[in-house]
mmCIF file of the C-alpha atoms, coordinates in Angstrom:
data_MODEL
# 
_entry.id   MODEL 
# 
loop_
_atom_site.group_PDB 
_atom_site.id 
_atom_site.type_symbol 
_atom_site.label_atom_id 
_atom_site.label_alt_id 
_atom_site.label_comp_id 
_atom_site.label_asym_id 
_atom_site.label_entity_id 
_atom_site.label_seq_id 
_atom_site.pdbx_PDB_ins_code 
_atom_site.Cartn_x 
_atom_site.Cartn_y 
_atom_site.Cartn_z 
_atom_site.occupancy 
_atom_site.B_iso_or_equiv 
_atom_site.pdbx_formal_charge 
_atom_site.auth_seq_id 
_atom_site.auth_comp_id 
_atom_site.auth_asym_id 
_atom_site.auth_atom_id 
_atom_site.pdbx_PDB_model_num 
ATOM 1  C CA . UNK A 1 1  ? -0.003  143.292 56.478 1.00 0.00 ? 1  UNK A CA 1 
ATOM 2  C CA . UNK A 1 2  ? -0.996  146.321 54.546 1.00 0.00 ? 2  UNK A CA 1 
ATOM 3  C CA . UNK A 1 3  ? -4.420  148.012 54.044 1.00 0.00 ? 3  UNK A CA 1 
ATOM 4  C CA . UNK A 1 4  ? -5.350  150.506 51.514 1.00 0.00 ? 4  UNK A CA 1 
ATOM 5  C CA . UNK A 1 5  ? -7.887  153.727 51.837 1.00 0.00 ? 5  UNK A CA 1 
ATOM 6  C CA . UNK A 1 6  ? -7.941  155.851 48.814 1.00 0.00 ? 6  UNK A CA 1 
ATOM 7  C CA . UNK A 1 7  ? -10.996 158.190 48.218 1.00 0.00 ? 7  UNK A CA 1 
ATOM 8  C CA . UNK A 1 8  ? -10.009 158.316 45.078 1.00 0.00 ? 8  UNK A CA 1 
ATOM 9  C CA . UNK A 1 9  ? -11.441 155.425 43.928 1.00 0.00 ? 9  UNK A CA 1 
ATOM 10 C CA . UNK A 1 10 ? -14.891 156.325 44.215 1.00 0.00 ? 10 UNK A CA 1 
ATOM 11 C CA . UNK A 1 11 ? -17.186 155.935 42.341 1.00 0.00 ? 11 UNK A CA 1 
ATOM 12 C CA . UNK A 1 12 ? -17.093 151.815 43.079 1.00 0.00 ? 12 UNK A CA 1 
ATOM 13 C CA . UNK A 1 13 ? -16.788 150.103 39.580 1.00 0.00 ? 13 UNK A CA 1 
ATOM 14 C CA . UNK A 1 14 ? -18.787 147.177 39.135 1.00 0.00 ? 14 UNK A CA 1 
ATOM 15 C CA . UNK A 1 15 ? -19.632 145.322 35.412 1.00 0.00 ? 15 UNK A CA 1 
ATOM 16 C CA . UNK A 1 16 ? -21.545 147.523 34.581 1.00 0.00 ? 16 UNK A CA 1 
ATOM 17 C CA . UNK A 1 17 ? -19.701 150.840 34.707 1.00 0.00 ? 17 UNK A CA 1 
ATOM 18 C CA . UNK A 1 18 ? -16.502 151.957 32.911 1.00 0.00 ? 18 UNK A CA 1 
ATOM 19 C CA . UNK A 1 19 ? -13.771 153.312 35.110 1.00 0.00 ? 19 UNK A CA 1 
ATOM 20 C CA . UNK A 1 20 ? -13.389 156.775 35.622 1.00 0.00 ? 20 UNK A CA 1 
ATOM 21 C CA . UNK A 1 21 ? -11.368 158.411 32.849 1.00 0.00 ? 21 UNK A CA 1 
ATOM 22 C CA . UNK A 1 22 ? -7.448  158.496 33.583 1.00 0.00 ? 22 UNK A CA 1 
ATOM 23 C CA . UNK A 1 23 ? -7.702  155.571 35.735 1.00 0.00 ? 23 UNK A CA 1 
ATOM 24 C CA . UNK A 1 24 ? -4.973  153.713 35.213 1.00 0.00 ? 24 UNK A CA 1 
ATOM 25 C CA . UNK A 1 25 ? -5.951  149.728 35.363 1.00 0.00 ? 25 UNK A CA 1 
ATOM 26 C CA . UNK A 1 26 ? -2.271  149.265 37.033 1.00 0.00 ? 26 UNK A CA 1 
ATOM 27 C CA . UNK A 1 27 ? -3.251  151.356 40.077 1.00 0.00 ? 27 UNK A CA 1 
ATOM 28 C CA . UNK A 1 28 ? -6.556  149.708 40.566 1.00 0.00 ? 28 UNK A CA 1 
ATOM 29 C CA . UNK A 1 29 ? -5.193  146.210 39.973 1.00 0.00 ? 29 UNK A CA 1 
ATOM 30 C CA . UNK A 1 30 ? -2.300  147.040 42.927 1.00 0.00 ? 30 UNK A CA 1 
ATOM 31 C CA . UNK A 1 31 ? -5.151  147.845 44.916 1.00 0.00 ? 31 UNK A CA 1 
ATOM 32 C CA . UNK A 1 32 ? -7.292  144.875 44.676 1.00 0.00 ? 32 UNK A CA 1 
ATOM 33 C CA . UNK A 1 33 ? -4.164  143.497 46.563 1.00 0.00 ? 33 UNK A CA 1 
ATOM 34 C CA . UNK A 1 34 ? -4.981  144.980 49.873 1.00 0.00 ? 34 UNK A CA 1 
ATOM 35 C CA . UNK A 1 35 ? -8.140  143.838 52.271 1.00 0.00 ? 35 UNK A CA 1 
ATOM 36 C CA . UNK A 1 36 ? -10.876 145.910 52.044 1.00 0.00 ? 36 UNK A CA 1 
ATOM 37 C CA . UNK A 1 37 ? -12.595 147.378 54.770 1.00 0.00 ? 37 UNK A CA 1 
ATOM 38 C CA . UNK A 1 38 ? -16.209 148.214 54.545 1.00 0.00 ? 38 UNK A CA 1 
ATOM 39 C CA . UNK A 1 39 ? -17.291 151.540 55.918 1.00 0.00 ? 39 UNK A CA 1 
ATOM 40 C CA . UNK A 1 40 ? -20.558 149.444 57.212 1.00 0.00 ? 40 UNK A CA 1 
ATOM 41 C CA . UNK A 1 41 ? -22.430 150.906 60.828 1.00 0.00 ? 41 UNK A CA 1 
ATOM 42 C CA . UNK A 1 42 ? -20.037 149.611 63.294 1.00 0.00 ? 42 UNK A CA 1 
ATOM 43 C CA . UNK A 1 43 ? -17.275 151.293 61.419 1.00 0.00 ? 43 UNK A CA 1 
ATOM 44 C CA . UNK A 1 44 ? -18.891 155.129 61.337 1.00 0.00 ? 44 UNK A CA 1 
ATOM 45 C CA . UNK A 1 45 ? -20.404 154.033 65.026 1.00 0.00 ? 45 UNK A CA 1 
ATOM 46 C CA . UNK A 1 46 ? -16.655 153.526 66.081 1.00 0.00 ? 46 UNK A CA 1 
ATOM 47 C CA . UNK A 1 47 ? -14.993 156.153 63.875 1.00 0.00 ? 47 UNK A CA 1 
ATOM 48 C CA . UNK A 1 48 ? -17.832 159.121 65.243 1.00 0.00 ? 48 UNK A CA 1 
ATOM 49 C CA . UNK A 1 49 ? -16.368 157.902 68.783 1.00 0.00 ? 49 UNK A CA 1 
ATOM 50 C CA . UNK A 1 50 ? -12.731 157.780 68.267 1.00 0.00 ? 50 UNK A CA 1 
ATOM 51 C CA . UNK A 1 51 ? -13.006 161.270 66.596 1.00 0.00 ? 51 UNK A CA 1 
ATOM 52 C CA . UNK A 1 52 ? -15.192 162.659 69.855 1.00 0.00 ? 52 UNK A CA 1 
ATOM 53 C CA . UNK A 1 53 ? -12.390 160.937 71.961 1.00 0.00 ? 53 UNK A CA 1 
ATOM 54 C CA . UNK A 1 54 ? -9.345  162.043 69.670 1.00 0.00 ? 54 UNK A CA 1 
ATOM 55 C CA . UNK A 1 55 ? -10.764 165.294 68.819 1.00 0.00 ? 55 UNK A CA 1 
ATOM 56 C CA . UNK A 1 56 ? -10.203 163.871 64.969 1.00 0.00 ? 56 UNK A CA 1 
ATOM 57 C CA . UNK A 1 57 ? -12.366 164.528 61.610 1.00 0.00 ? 57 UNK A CA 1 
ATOM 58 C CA . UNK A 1 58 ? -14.705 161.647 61.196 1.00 0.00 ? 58 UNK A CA 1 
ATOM 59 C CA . UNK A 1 59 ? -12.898 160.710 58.515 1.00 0.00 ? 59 UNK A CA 1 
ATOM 60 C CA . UNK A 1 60 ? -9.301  160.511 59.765 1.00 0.00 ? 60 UNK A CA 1 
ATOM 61 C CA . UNK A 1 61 ? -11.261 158.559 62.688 1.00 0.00 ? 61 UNK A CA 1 
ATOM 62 C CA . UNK A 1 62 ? -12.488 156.703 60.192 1.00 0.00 ? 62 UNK A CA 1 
ATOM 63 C CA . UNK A 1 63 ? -9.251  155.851 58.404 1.00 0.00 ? 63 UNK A CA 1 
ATOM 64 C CA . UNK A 1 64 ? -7.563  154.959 62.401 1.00 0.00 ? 64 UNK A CA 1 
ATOM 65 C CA . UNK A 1 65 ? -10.697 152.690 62.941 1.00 0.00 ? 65 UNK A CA 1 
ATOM 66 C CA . UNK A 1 66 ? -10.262 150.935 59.220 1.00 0.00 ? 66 UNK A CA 1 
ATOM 67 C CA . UNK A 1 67 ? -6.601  150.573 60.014 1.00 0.00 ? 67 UNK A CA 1 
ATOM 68 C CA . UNK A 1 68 ? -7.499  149.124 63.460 1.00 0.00 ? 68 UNK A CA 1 
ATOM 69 C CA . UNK A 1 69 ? -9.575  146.336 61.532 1.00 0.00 ? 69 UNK A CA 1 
ATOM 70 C CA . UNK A 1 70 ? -7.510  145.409 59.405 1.00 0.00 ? 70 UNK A CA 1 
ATOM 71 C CA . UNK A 1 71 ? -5.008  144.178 61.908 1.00 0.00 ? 71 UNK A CA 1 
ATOM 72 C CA . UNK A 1 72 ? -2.459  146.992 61.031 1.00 0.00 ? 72 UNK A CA 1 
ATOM 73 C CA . UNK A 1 73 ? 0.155   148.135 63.846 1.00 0.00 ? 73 UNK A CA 1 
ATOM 74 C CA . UNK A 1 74 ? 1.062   151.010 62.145 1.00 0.00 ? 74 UNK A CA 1 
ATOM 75 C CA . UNK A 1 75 ? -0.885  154.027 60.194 1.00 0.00 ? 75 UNK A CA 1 
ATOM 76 C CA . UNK A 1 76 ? 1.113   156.315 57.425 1.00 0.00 ? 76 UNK A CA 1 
ATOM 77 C CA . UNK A 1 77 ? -0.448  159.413 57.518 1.00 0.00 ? 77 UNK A CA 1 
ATOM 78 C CA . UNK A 1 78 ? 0.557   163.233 56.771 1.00 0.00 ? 78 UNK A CA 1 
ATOM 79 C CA . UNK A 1 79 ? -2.584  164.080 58.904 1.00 0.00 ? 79 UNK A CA 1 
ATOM 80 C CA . UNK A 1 80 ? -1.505  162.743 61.959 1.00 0.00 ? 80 UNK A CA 1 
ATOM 81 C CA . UNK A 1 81 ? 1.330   163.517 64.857 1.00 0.00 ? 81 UNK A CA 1 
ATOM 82 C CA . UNK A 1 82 ? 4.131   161.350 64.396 1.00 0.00 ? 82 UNK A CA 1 
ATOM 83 C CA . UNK A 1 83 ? 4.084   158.586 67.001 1.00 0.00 ? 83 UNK A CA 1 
ATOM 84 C CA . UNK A 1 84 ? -0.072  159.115 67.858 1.00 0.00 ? 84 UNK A CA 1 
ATOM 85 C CA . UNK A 1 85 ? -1.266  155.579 69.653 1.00 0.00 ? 85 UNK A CA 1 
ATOM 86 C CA . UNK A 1 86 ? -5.007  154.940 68.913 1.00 0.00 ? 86 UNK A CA 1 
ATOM 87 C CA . UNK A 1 87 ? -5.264  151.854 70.681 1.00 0.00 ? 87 UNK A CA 1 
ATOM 88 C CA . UNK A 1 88 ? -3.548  149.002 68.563 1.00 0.00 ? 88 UNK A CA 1 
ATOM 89 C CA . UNK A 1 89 ? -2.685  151.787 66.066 1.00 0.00 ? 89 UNK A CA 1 
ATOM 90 C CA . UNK A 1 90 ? 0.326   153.897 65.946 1.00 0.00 ? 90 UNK A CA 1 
ATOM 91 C CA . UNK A 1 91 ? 0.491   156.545 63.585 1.00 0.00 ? 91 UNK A CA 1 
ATOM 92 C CA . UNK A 1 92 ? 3.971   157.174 61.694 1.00 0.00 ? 92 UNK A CA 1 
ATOM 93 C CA . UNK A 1 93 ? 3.791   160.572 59.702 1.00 0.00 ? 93 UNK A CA 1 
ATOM 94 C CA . UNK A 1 94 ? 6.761   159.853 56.664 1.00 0.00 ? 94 UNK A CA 1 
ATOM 95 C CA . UNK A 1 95 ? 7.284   163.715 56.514 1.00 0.00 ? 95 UNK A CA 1 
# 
């Protein structure tokens, strides 16, 4: 199972409001393929402790504790030692 965490797609689009311009409807449909994980209280509750415990940015914690969710074993990530546990989570840097 894969999971998908792009800032980059902020704004969120809804009916309403065109997408941003050069996004590419290709990108955003391969996406919507992935489960989304909402950044709701327990999320930035968990992430603020996993960074305080890891000595991570909030987000990066965040992105370990979205992964974590999501049911992923494994984390790709540039940010990241290769071979980091966080709990279920083990981080594999591809450079």
């Amino acid at each position: 199972m894969g999971a998908l965490l792009r800032e980059e797609l902020r704004p969120r689009l809804n009916a309403r409001e065109k997408a941003e311009p050069g996004s590419d409807p290709r990108i955003l449909a391969a996406a919507a393929m992935f489960p989304v994980v909402a950044a709701d209280r327990v999320l930035v509750l968990d992430s603020a402790a996993t960074a305080e415990r890891h000595q991570l940015s909030i987000f990066d914690a965040a992105i370990v504790r979205a992964a974590a969710r999501a049911g992923c074993e494994e984390l790709l990530g540039e940010d990241f030692s290769d071979g980091q546990v966080f709990g279920s989570v083990r981080v594999r840097n591809p450079f």
